[in-house]
C-alpha positions in Angstrom: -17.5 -7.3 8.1 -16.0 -8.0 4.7 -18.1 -9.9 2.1 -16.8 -13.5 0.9 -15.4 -13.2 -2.3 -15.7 -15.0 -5.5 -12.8 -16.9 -6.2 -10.9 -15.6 -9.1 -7.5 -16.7 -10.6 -6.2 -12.7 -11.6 -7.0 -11.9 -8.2 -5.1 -14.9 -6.5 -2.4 -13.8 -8.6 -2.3 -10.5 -8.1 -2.2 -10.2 -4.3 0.6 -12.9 -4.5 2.2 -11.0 -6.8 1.9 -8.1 -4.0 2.8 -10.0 -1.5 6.0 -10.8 -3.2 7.7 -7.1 -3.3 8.0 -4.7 -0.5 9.0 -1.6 -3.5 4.6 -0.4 -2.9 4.3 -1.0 -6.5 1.4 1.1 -8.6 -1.6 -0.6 -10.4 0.8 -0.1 -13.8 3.6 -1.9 -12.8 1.3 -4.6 -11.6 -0.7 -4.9 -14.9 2.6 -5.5 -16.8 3.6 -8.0 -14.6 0.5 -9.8 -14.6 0.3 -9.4 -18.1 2.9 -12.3 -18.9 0.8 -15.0 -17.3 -2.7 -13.0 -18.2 -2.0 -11.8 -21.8 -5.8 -10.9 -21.7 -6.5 -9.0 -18.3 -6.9 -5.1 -18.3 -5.3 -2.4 -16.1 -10.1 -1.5 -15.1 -9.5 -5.2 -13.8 -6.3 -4.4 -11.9 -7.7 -1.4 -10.3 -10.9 -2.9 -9.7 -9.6 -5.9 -8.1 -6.9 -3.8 -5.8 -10.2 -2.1 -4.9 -11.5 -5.3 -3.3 -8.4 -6.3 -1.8 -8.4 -2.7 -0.1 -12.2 -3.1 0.9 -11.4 -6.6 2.4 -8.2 -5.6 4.1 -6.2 -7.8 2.4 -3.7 -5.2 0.6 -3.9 -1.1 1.7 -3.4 2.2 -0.4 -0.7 4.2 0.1 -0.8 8.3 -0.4 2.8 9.5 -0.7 2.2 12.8 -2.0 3.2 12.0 -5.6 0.3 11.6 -7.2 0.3 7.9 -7.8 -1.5 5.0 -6.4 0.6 2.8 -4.2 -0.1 -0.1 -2.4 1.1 -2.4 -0.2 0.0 -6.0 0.9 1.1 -5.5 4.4 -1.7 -3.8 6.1 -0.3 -3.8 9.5 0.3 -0.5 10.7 3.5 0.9 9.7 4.9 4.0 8.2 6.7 4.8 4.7 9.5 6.4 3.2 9.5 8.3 0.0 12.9 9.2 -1.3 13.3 12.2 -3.1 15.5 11.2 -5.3 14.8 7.7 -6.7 11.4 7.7 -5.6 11.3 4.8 -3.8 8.6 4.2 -1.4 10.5 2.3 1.9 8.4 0.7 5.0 9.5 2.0 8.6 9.0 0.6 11.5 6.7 2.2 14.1 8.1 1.1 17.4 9.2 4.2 18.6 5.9 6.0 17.3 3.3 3.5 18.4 1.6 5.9 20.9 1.3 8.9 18.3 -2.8 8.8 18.2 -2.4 9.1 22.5 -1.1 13.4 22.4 -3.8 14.0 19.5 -6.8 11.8 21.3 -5.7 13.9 24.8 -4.8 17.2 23.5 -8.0 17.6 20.5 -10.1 14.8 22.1 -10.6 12.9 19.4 -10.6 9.7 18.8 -7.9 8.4 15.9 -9.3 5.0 14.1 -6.1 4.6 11.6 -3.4 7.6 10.7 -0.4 8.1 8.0 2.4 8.9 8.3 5.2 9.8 5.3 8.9 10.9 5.8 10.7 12.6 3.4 14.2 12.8 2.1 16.9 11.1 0.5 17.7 6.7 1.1 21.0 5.7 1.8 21.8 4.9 -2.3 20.9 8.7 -2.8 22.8 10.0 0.1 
Protein backbone atom coordinates (compact mmCIF):
# COMPACT_ATOMS: atom_id res chain seq x y z
CA UNK A 1 0.00 0.00 0.00
CA UNK A 2 1.73 3.22 -0.88
CA UNK A 3 2.64 5.62 1.92
CA UNK A 4 0.91 9.28 1.99
CA UNK A 5 3.24 11.63 0.88
CA UNK A 6 4.29 14.90 2.06
CA UNK A 7 3.06 17.55 0.01
CA UNK A 8 5.77 19.22 -1.93
CA UNK A 9 5.53 21.99 -4.73
CA UNK A 10 8.70 20.42 -7.07
CA UNK A 11 6.93 17.26 -6.91
CA UNK A 12 3.34 18.68 -7.92
CA UNK A 13 5.13 20.18 -10.58
CA UNK A 14 7.00 17.64 -11.80
CA UNK A 15 4.43 14.94 -12.36
CA UNK A 16 2.31 17.62 -14.04
CA UNK A 17 4.96 18.44 -15.97
CA UNK A 18 4.99 14.51 -16.90
CA UNK A 19 1.71 14.38 -17.39
CA UNK A 20 1.87 16.90 -19.94
CA UNK A 21 4.18 15.10 -22.71
CA UNK A 22 3.68 11.60 -24.07
CA UNK A 23 7.78 11.92 -25.76
CA UNK A 24 8.84 9.41 -22.08
CA UNK A 25 11.14 12.23 -21.27
CA UNK A 26 14.51 11.38 -19.07
CA UNK A 27 15.19 12.90 -15.55
CA UNK A 28 17.63 15.59 -17.59
CA UNK A 29 15.15 16.91 -19.75
CA UNK A 30 12.90 17.18 -16.89
CA UNK A 31 15.40 19.07 -14.52
CA UNK A 32 15.83 21.73 -17.37
CA UNK A 33 12.39 22.19 -17.62
CA UNK A 34 11.72 22.52 -14.16
CA UNK A 35 14.50 24.61 -13.77
CA UNK A 36 12.77 27.84 -15.22
CA UNK A 37 10.10 27.93 -12.42
CA UNK A 38 12.67 26.17 -9.79
CA UNK A 39 15.98 28.02 -10.46
CA UNK A 40 17.13 26.20 -7.20
CA UNK A 41 16.14 22.43 -7.46
CA UNK A 42 18.71 19.73 -8.41
CA UNK A 43 18.75 16.91 -10.94
CA UNK A 44 19.40 14.23 -6.77
CA UNK A 45 15.82 15.94 -6.31
CA UNK A 46 14.49 15.08 -9.74
CA UNK A 47 15.64 11.54 -9.48
CA UNK A 48 14.69 11.24 -6.09
CA UNK A 49 11.30 12.50 -6.41
CA UNK A 50 10.60 10.23 -9.93
CA UNK A 51 11.67 7.57 -7.45
CA UNK A 52 8.55 8.28 -5.30
CA UNK A 53 6.26 8.74 -8.01
CA UNK A 54 7.44 5.21 -9.35
CA UNK A 55 7.12 3.64 -5.74
CA UNK A 56 3.55 5.24 -5.42
CA UNK A 57 2.50 4.30 -8.97
CA UNK A 58 1.93 7.52 -9.99
CA UNK A 59 4.55 7.73 -12.96
CA UNK A 60 6.52 4.27 -14.27
CA UNK A 61 10.13 3.60 -15.57
CA UNK A 62 10.68 2.71 -18.80
CA UNK A 63 13.78 0.35 -20.05
CA UNK A 64 14.30 0.79 -23.76
CA UNK A 65 17.46 -0.72 -24.15
CA UNK A 66 19.37 2.60 -24.56
CA UNK A 67 20.74 3.16 -21.60
CA UNK A 68 18.65 6.00 -20.34
CA UNK A 69 16.06 6.46 -17.81
CA UNK A 70 12.66 7.04 -19.22
CA UNK A 71 9.53 7.49 -17.74
CA UNK A 72 6.16 7.85 -18.39
CA UNK A 73 3.16 9.17 -16.27
CA UNK A 74 0.80 6.73 -17.75
CA UNK A 75 1.13 3.62 -15.78
CA UNK A 76 -1.56 1.72 -17.46
CA UNK A 77 -0.31 -1.13 -19.13
CA UNK A 78 0.80 -0.44 -22.50
CA UNK A 79 3.78 -1.06 -24.78
CA UNK A 80 6.61 1.36 -26.37
CA UNK A 81 8.22 2.13 -29.45
CA UNK A 82 11.79 3.13 -29.79
CA UNK A 83 12.82 4.35 -33.21
CA UNK A 84 16.07 3.70 -34.35
CA UNK A 85 16.60 6.61 -35.84
CA UNK A 86 15.35 9.60 -33.97
CA UNK A 87 15.17 7.83 -30.85
CA UNK A 88 11.91 8.59 -30.02
CA UNK A 89 10.22 6.54 -27.41
CA UNK A 90 6.22 6.03 -28.97
CA UNK A 91 3.27 4.36 -26.64
CA UNK A 92 1.35 1.38 -28.47
CA UNK A 93 -1.57 0.22 -27.77
CA UNK A 94 -2.00 -3.31 -26.37
CA UNK A 95 -5.36 -4.52 -27.61
CA UNK A 96 -4.33 -7.05 -29.78
CA UNK A 97 -1.59 -8.32 -27.18
CA UNK A 98 -3.69 -8.16 -24.00
CA UNK A 99 -3.54 -11.96 -23.31
CA UNK A 100 0.41 -12.31 -23.85
CA UNK A 101 1.03 -13.39 -19.89
CA UNK A 102 -1.88 -16.39 -20.83
CA UNK A 103 0.82 -18.80 -23.35
CA UNK A 104 3.77 -18.00 -20.81
CA UNK A 105 1.50 -18.72 -17.47
CA UNK A 106 0.22 -22.09 -19.48
CA UNK A 107 3.25 -23.21 -21.23
CA UNK A 108 6.15 -22.35 -18.12
CA UNK A 109 3.48 -22.15 -15.37
CA UNK A 110 4.24 -19.18 -14.06
CA UNK A 111 2.55 -16.65 -12.93
CA UNK A 112 3.25 -13.04 -14.77
CA UNK A 113 2.58 -9.96 -12.24
CA UNK A 114 3.58 -7.04 -14.86
CA UNK A 115 5.75 -7.53 -18.35
CA UNK A 116 7.52 -5.16 -21.08
CA UNK A 117 7.46 -5.10 -24.03
CA UNK A 118 9.75 -2.86 -26.67
CA UNK A 119 9.50 -2.79 -30.58
CA UNK A 120 12.07 -1.76 -32.63
CA UNK A 121 12.52 0.02 -35.81
CA UNK A 122 12.10 3.02 -37.70
CA UNK A 123 8.62 5.84 -37.05
CA UNK A 124 6.86 6.92 -39.91
CA UNK A 125 9.11 10.52 -39.99
CA UNK A 126 12.22 8.06 -40.35
CA UNK A 127 10.67 5.82 -42.83
Amino acid sequence: MPIQLKHSRQRDALLSLLQSVYSHPTAEWLYENLKMDFPNISLATVYRNLNLLCEQGMAMRVDVGDDKNHFDANTKNHYHFLCKGCRSVIDVSNEELSDVNLPVEEKFGFKVDTHSLVFFGLCDKCR
